[in-house]
Each structure stands twice: as structure tokens, then as C-alpha cells.
Backbone bond lengths (Angstrom), bond angles and torsions (degrees), N, CA, C in turn:
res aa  C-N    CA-C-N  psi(-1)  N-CA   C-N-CA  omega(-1)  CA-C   N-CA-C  phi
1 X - - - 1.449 - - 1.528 111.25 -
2 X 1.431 123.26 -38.08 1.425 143.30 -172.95 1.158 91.28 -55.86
3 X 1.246 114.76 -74.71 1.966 129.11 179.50 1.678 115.61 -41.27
4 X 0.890 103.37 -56.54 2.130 119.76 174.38 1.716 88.74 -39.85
5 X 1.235 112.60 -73.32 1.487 126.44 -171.70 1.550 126.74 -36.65
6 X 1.755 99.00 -39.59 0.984 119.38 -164.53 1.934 113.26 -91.37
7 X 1.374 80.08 -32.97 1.671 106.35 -173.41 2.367 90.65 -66.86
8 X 1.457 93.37 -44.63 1.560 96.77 -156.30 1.737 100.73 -76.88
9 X 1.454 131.71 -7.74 1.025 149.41 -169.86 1.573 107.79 -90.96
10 X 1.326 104.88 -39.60 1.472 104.43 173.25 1.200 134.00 -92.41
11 X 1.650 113.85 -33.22 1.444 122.10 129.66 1.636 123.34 -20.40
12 X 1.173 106.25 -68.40 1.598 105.00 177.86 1.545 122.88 -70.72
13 X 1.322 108.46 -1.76 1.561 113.27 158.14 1.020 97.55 -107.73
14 X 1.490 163.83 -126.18 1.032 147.96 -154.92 1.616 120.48 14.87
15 X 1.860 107.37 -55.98 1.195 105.03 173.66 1.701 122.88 -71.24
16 X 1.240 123.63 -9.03 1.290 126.18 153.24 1.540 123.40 -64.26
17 X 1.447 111.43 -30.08 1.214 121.11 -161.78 1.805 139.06 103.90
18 X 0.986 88.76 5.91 1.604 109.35 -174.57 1.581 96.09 -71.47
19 X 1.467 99.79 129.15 1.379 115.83 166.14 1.654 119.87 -133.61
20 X 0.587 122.62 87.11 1.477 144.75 -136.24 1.392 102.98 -49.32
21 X 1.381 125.23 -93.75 1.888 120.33 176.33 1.372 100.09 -70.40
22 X 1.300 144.55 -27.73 1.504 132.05 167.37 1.860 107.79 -65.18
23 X 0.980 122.00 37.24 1.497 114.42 177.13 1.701 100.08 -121.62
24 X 1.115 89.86 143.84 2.100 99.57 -173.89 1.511 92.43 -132.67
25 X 1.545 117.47 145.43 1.125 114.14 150.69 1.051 130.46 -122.87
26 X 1.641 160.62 87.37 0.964 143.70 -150.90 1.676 137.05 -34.48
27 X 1.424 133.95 81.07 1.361 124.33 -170.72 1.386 124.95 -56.07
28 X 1.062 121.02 -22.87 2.050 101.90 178.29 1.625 88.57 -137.23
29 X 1.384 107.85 176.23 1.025 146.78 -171.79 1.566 95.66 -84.49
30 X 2.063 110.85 137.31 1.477 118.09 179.53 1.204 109.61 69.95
31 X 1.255 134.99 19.13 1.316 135.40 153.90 1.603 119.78 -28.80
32 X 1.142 145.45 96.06 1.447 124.90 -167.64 1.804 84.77 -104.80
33 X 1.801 91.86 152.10 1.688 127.11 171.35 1.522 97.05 -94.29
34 X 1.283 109.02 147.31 1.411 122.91 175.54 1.646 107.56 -120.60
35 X 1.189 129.82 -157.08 1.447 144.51 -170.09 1.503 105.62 -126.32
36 X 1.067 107.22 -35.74 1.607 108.86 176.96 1.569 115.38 -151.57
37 X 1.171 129.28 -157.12 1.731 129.34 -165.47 1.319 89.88 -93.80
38 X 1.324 135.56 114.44 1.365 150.94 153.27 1.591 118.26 119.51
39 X 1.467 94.98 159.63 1.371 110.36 -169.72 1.500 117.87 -47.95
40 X 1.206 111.11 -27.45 1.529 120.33 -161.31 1.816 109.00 -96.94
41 X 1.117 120.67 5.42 1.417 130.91 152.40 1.347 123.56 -80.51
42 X 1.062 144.12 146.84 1.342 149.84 -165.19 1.499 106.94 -66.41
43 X 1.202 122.59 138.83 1.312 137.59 154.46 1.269 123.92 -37.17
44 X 1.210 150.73 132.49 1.661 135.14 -163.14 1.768 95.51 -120.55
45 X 1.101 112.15 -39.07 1.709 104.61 -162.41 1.697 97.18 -141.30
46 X 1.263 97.10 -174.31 1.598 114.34 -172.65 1.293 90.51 -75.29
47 X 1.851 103.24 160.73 1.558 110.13 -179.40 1.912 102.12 -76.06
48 X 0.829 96.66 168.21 2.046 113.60 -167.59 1.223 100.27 -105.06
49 X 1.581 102.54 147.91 1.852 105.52 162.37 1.099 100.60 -105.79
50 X 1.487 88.20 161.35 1.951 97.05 174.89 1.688 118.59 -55.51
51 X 1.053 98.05 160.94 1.404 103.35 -178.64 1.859 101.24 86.59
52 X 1.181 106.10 15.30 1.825 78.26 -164.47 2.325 101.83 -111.63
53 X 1.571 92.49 121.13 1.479 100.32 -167.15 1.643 110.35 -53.96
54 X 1.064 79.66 131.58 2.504 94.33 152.13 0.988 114.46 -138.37
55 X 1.534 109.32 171.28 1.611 113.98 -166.85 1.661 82.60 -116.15
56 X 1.044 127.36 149.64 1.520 166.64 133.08 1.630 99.45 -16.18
57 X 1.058 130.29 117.46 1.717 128.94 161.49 1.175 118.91 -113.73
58 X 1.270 117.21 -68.91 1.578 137.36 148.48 1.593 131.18 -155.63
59 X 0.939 110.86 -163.92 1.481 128.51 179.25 1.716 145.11 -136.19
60 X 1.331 98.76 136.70 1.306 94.71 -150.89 2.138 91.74 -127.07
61 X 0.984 118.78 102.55 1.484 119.67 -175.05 1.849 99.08 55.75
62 X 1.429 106.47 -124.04 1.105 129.86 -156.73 1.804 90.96 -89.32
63 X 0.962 129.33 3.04 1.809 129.17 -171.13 1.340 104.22 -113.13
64 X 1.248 98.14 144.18 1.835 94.31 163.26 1.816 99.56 -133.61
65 X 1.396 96.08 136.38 1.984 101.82 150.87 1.470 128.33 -59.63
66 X 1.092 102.99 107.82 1.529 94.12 163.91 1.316 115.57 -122.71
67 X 1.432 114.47 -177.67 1.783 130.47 168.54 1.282 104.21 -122.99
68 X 1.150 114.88 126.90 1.182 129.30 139.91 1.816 145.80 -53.57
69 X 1.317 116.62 163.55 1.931 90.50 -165.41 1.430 117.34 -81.59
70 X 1.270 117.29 38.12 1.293 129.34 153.35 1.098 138.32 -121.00
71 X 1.879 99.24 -8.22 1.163 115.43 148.66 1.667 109.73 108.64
72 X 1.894 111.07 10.04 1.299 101.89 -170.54 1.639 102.31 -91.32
73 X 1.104 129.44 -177.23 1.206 116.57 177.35 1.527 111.66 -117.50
74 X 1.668 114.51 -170.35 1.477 115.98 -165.84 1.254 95.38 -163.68
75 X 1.411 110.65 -176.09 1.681 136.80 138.90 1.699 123.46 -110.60
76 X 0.799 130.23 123.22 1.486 139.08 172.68 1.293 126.76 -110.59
77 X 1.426 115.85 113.37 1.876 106.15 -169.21 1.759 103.51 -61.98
78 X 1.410 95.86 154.10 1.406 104.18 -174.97 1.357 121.21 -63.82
79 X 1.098 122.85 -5.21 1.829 123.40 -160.30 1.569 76.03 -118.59
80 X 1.409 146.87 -31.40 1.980 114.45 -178.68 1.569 104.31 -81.77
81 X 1.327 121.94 37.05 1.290 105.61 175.22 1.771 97.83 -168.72
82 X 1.440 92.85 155.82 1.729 95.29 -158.64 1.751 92.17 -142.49
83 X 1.467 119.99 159.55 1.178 122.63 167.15 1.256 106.10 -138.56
84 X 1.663 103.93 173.58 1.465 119.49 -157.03 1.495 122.62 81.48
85 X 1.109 112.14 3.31 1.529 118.43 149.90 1.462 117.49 -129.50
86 X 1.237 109.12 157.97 1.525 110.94 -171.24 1.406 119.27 -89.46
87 X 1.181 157.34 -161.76 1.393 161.34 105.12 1.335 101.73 -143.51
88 X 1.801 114.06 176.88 1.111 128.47 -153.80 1.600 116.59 -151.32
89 X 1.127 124.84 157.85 1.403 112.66 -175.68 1.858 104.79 -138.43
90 X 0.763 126.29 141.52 1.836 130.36 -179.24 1.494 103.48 -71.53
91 X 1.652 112.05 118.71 1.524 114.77 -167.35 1.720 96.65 -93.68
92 X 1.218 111.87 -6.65 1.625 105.19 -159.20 1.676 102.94 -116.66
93 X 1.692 131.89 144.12 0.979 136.15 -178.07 1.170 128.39 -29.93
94 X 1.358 128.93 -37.50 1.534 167.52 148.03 1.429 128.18 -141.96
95 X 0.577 105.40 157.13 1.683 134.85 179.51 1.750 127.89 -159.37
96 X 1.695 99.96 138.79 1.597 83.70 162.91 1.418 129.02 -112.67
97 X 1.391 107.68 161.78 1.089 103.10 -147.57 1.900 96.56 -114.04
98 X 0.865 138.34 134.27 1.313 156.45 -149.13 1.902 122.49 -101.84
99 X 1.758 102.43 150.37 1.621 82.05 165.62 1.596 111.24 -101.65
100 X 0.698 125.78 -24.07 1.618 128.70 159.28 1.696 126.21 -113.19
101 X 1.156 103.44 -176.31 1.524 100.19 -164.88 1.606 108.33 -106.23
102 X 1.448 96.13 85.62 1.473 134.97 151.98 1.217 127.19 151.81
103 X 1.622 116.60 167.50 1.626 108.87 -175.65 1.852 110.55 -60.91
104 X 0.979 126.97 16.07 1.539 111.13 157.92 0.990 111.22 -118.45
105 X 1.586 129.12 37.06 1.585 122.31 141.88 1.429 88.59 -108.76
106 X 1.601 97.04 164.13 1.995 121.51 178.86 1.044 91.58 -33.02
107 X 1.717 102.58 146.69 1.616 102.88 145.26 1.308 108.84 -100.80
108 X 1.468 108.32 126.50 1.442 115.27 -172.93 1.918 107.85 -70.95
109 X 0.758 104.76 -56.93 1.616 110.52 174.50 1.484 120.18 -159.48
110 X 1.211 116.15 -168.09 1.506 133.66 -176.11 1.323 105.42 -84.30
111 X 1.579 126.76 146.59 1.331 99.29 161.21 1.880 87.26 -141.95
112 X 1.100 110.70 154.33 1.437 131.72 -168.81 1.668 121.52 -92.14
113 X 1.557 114.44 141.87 1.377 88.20 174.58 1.433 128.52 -77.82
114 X 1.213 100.26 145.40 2.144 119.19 169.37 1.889 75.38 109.06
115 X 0.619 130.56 -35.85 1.747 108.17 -169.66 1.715 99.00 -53.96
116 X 1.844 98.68 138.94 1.325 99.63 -154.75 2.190 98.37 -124.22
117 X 0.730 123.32 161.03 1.401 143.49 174.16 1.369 139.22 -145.59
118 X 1.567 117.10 149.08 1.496 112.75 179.95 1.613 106.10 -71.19
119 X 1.347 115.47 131.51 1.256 106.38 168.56 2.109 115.68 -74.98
120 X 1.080 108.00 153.01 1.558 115.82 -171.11 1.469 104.72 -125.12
121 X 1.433 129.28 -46.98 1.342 114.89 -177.91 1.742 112.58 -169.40
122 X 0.970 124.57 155.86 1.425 116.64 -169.21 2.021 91.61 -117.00
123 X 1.255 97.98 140.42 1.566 105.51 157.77 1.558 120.70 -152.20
124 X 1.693 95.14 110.79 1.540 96.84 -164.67 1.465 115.49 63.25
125 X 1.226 111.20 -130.48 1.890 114.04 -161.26 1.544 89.90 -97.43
126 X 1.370 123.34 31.41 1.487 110.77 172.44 1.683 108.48 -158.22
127 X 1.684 88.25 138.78 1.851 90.45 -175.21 1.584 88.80 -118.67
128 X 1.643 80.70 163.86 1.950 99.25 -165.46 1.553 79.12 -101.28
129 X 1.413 128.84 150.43 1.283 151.47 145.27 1.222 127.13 -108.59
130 X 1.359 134.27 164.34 1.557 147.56 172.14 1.914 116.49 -123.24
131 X 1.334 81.94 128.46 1.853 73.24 170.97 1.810 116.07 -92.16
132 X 1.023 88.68 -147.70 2.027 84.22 -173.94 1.613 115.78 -96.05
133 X 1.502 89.08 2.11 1.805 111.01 -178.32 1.814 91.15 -81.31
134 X 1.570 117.78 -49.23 1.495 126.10 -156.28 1.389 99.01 97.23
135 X 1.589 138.73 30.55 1.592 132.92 166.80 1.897 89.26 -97.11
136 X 1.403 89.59 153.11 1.441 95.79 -165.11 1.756 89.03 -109.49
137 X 1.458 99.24 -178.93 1.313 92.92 171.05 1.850 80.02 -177.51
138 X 1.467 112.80 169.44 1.422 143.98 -143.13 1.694 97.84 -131.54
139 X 1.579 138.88 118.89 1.183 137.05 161.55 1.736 108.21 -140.98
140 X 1.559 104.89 164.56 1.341 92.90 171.38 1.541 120.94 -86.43
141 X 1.409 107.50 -169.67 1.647 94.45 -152.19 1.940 80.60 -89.20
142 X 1.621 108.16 -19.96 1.610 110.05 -175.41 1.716 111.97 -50.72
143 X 1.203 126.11 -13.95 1.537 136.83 -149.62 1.403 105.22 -122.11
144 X 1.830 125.73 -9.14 1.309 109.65 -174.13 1.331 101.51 -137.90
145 X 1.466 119.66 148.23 1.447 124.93 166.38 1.726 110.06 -89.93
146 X 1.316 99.89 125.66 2.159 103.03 -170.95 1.333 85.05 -106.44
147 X 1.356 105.83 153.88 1.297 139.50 -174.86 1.790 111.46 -148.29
């Protein structure tokens, strides 16, 4: 039964997306992606806000590869990004986003895709998030990529 439990626990993170030491979160604001390990390679994408997830690829000195939730890849210096905490980003065009966890609490507002958040807690098919204010808000786990 211990095992069933255990087996169905990781499944249900997995199905959020949690990848445990492959999870990055971006720490400050203007984060820029590069093309390869160092400053002197081209920039690949717009600068990032905090909170915004990657997956782990590898490493090269002070750089790491990552992907992003569409899956393109990068370099990221090692100090704008930290692990062991989660955040999250909205995979779907819109969504709403909730004060508790399900459609019969308010819907507090809209939230858009790539808009990104600290994750705070999962319950069932729904994790609680934070924005950079600390207002929380309620989505399903179907609507966000975790990191």
C-alpha cells in the first residue's frame, strides 16, 4: 500500500511537471539567454522575469543549458538562476486564475500565457501560486508548466 501511494505521488508530480534537480528558477528580473556559455555569444530571447521556470540541460563552467517551456534551448549564467524551489509559467493562451482550488471559488482574474509565478502548494488537480506582489492565486495543474 506504502509503494501504491508512493508510486501515485510521483505520478501526480510528474504530471504537474516537477523535475526535481533539473528545475531552475529564474532569480531577478532581465535575466538575458545567450546561444552558448558566455557573455560574448548572442542573446537568443527577451530578457526574463523572476520567477520564470527552465529545465536543467547541462553545464559548462559558470553556465548552464537550459529549455524553456517550449522547449527551445539556451545558456543561463549560473548565479540568475537557483534550484530547489519551484515556479511556474501559464502554458495555455489564457486561463483563469482562482481564489481557491477550484472553479467554485471567485475567479480572481485572467492570467495569460508565459506569465510566470512562485509555486506555493499543490492540492489535487490544482497548485496555489504567488506573483512578485505575494497575491496568490489558484490554477489547474492542466494550464501550467512547473519547474
Amino acid at each position: 500500500m506504502i509503494f501504491l501511494r508512493t508510486i501515485l505521488l510521483i505520478s501526480g508530480l510528474i504530471g504537474v511537471g516537477f523535475s526535481g534537480a533539473w528545475a531552475l528558477c529564474v532569480v531577478e528580473s532581465n535575466t538575458d539567454l545567450h546561444s552558448g556559455p558566455g557573455p560574448d555569444y548572442p542573446k537568443t530571447s527577451w530578457s526574463l522575469a523572476e520567477y520564470t521556470p527552465l529545465r536543467k540541460l547541462d553545464t559548462w563552467n559558470d553556465w548552464i543549458q537550459v529549455a524553456d517551456m517550449d522547449g527551445d534551448e539556451h545558456w543561463v549564467h549560473a548565479s540568475a538562476v537557483m534550484s530547489g524551489s519551484y515556479c511556474l509559467a501559464i502554458k495555455v493562451d489564457r486561463t483563469h486564475l482562482y481564489s481557491g482550488p477550484g472553479t467554485e471559488y471567485e475567479m480572481v482574474r485572467v492570467g495569460r500565457k508565459y506569465e510566470v509565478f512562485r509555486f506555493v502548494k499543490r492540492q489535487g488537480k490544482w497548485v496555489q501560486m504567488a506573483d512578485e506582489t505575494g497575491e496568490g492565486f489558484w490554477v489547474s495543474t492542466h494550464e501550467v508548466w512547473v519547474q
